[in-house]
N, C-alpha and C positions, 0 to 999 in steps of 0.2 A: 389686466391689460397685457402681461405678458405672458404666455403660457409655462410650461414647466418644464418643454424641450426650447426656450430661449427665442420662439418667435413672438414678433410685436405685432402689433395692430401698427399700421402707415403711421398714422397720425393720433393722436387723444387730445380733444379741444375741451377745457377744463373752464366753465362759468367761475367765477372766484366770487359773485354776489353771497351775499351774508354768510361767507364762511371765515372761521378763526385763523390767524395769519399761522402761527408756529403749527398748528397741525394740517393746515394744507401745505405748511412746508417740507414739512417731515413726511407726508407722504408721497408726494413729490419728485420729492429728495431721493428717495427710495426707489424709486418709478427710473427715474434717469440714470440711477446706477444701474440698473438692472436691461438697458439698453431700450427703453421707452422713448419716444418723444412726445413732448408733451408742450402745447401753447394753451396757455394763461388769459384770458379775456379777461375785461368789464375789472381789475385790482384797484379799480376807486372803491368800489365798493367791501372791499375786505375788511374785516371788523376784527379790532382789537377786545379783548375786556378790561375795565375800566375806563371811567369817565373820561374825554377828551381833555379837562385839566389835568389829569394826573399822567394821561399819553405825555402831554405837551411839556409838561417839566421832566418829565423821563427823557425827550428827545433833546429838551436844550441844554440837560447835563452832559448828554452824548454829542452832543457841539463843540462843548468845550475840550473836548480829548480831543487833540493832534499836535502835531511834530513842531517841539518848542522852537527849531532854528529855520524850517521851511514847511511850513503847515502842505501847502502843495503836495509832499511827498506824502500824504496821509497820516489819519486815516481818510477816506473822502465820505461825505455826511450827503446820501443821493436823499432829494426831496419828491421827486415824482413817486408815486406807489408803484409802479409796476419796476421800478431799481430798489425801491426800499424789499419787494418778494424776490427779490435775485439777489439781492446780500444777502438775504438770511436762509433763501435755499445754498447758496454759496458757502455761507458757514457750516452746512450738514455733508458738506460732498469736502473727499480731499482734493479739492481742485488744484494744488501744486504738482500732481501725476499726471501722467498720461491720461491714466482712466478716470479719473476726476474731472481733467479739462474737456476731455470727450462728453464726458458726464452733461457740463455744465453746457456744453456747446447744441445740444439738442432740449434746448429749454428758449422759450419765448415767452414774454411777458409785454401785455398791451394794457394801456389805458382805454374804457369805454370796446367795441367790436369791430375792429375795422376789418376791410376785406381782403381775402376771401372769407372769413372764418365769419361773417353775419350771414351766410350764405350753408355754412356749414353745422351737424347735427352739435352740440355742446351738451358737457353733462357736468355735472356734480359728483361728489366727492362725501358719501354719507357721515364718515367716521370728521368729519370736520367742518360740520354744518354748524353753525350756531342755534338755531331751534334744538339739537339732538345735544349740543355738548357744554352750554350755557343754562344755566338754571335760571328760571323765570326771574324776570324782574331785577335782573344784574343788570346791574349799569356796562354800555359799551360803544363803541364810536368808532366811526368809520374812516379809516386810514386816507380816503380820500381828503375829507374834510380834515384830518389831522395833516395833512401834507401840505394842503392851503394857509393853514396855520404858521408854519414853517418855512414857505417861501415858494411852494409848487404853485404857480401863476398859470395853469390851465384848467383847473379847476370847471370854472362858468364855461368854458371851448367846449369840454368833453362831457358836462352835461347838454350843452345845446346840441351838439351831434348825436348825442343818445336820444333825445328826444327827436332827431330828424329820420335818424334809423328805425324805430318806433314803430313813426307814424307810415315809411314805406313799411315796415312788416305786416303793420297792420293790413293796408292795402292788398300785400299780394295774399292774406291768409282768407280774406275777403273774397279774394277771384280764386282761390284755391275753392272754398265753399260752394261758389257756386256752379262752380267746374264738377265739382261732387254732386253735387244734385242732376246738375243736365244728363250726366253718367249713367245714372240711378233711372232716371227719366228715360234714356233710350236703350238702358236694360229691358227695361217694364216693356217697351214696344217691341223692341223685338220679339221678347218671350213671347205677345201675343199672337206677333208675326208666325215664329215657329209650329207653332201649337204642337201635334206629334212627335215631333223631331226632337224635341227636349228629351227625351226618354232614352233615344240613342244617344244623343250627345253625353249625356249622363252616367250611361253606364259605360262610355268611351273614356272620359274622364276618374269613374270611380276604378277600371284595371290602369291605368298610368297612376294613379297614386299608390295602389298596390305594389307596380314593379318599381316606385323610387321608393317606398317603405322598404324592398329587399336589397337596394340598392348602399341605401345608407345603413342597414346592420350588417352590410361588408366592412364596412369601412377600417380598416387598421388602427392599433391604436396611436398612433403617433401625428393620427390625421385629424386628431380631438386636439381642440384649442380651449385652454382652460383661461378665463381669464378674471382677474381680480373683483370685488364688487365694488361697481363702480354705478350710478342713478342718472338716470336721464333726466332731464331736463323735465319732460312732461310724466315720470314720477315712475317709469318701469325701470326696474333693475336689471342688469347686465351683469350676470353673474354663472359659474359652471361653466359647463360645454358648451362649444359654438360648431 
C-alpha cells in the first residue's frame, strides 16, 4: 500500500469478514503509521479465537476495570465492533504524539458497507485471514455477535441492511452481465460488418502497443510504485510494481 519513496495509494478499503481482530490490527496499525489510509468495512464480522463463552467472560472481566471514584473518567468499555478495532488499533499506535494522532486520524471503521465504500473496489488482508491463520476445527466467534452479547443493540439493523445491500448488488452485477454479453454481441457484428478492414485495424493496433511497451521501459525508477501484498476481494493479488 505504500511504496518505498513514501507515496500512498488515495484510499485502501479493507473487507474485515472473517479476519482475526489482533492481526488485522497490527497490520493496520502499521499501514497508518507509515502514512496510509485506511477504512475498515463489514467489523461485525471479525472473528475472534475462542469460543464466544470464553470471549464473553474475558470481556465482562474487562468491565469491571474503571475509576473507583468516577467510572466516567475511564477506562470507557466501547460495545459496537467497529470501536472495539479502533481501541485495539489505538493501543498499537503512540496515539498521545503528534504522529500517532495523525496516525489514528486516517483510519475509519464501519459496521456492515455503507456508502460510498459498497460502491467501491474492497480487499483483504492475506496475513490475517482466518482460513490461512486458524487451524482447522478451532473453535472462534464473531465479534459481532460477541458485541450483542454485551450490549451492542444493532446487531439485527446491520444484518437487515446487509442483506438489503446484497440483494441491490446482486441486481446491478445481473445488468452488469448482461451489458457484457450485448458487448460481445455487437463485437461479433461488427467484425462481420468490417470484414477486410480488420487486418488494418490490427496491425494499427499491434505498432501502438509496441511504441507504449518503449514507452513504459523509459520509465525512471522512482516512477515504480511498489506496494504491500495486499488480495482482492475476487482473489488476485496486488502485490510488486504498479
Amino acid at each position: 500500500m505504500v511504496s518505498g519513496s513514501g507515496i500512498c495509494a488515495r484510499r485502501v478499503v479493507v473487507d474485515a469478514r472473517h479476519h482475526m481482530l489482533g492481526r488485522l490490527a497490527s497490520i493496520v496499525a502499521k499501514e497508518l503509521l507509515n502514512g496510509q489510509k485506511v477504512v475498515v468495512v463489514r467489523c461485525e464480522e471479525i472473528c475472534l479465537s475462542g469460543g464466544l463463552v470464553r470471549q464473553k467472560m474475558k470481556y465482562l472481566r474487562f468491565l469491571r476495570k474503571r475509576m473507583n471514584t468516577k467510572p466516567s473518567h475511564g477506562p470507557i468499555h466501547f460495545r459496537a465492533p467497529a470501536k472495539i478495532l479502533w481501541r485495539t488499533i489505538r493501543g498499537m499506535i503512540p496515539h498521545k504524539t503528534k504522529r500517532g494522532a495523525a496516525a489514528l486520524a486516517r483510519f475509519k471503521a464501519y459496521e456492515g458497507v455503507p456508502p460510498p465504500y459498497d460502491k467501491m473496489k474492497r480487499m483483504v488482508i492475506p496475513d490475517a485471514l482466518k482460513v490461512l491463520r486458524l487451524q482447522p476445527g478451532h473453535k472462534y466467534c464473531l465479534l459481532g455477535r460477541l458485541s450483542s452479547e454485551v450490549g451492542w443493540n444493532q446487531y439485527d439493523t446491520i444484518k437487515e441492511l446487509e442483506n438489503k445491500r446484497k440483494e441491490r448488488a446482486q441486481v446491478a452485477y445481473e445488468r452488469r452481465k448482461q451489458l457484457a454479453k450485448l458487448r460481445v454481441k455487437a463485437e461479433k457484428a461488427t467484425e462481420e460488418k468490417l470484414g477486410s478492414q480488420l487486418d488494418v485495424l490490427a496491425a494499427v493496433n499491434v505498432a501502438e502497443a509496441g511504441a507504449f511497451d518503449c514507452r513504459s521501459n523509459c520509465l525512471a525508477p522512482n516512477e515504480i510504485l511498489v506496494v504491500s501484498s495486499i488480495t482482492i476481494a475476487h482473489g488476485n493479488t496486488v502485490s510488486g510494481a504498479l
